[in-house]
C-alpha positions in Angstrom: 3.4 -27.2 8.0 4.4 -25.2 5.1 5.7 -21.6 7.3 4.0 -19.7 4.3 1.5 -18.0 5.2 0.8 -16.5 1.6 0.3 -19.7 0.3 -2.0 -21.0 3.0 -4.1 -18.3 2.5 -3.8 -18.6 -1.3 -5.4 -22.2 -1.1 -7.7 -21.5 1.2 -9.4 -18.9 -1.1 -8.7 -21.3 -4.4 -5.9 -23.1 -5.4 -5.5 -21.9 -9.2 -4.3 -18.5 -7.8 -0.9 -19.9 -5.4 1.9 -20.7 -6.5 2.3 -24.2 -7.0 4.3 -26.5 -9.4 2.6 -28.0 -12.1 2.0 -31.1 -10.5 0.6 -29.7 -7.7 -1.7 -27.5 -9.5 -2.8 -30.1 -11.2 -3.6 -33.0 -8.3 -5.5 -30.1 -6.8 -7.4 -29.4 -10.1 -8.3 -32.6 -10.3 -9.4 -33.2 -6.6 -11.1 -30.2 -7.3 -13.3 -32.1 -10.0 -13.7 -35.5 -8.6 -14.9 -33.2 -5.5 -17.2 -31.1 -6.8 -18.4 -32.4 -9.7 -17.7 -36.4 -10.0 -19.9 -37.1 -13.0 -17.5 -34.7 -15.0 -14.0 -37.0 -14.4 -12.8 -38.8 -17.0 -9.8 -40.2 -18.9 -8.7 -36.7 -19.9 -8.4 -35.4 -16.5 -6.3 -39.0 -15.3 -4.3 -38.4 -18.6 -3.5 -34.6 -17.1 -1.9 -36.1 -13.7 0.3 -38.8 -16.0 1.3 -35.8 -18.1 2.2 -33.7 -14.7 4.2 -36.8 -14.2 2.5 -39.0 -11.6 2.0 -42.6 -11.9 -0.7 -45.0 -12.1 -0.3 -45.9 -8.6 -0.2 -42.4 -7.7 -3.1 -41.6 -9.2 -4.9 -44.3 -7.7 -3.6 -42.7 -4.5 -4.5 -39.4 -5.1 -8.1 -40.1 -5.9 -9.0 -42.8 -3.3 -7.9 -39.9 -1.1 -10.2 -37.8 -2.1 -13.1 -40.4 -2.4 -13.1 -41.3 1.1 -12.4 -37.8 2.5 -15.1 -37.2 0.2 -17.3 -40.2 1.5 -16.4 -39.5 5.3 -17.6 -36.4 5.3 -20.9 -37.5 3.3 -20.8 -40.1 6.5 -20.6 -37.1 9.2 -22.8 -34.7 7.3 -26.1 -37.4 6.3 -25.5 -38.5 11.0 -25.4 -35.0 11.6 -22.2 -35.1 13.4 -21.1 -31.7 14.8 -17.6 -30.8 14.5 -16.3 -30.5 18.0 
């Protein structure tokens, strides 16, 4: 989608090192959290996306995305579907 390969491979190996815009950087740094370590969220890290300049609603958007990518996967993983 993006025709740069550099930065496809740049997120693929971990998005702190491409070059993204602040915002960017930080929905995926956030993501990254609410992925990996849930628990860990809090009001600090939603206060980091409003300071990168997203909305409430977008916020909301960004991390019910994650969630249920999150929670589909948990689905396919815990039925031992097979990716085909």
């Amino acid at each position: 989608m993006t025709n740069d390969d550099a930065l496809v491979a740049a997120l693929s190996k971990d998005h702190q090192t491409a070059r993204l815009d602040d915002a960017d950087g930080a929905m995926l740094t956030y993501v990254d959290k609410l992925t990996r370590t849930p628990a860990d969220v809090g009001k600090g890290d939603v206060s980091l996306l409003r300071d990168a300049g997203f909305s409430d609603p977008a916020i909301l958007d960004i991390c019910q995305v994650a969630a249920y990518y999150a929670f589909v996967n948990r689905i396919a993983d815990g039925l031992g579907v097979e990716l085909e």
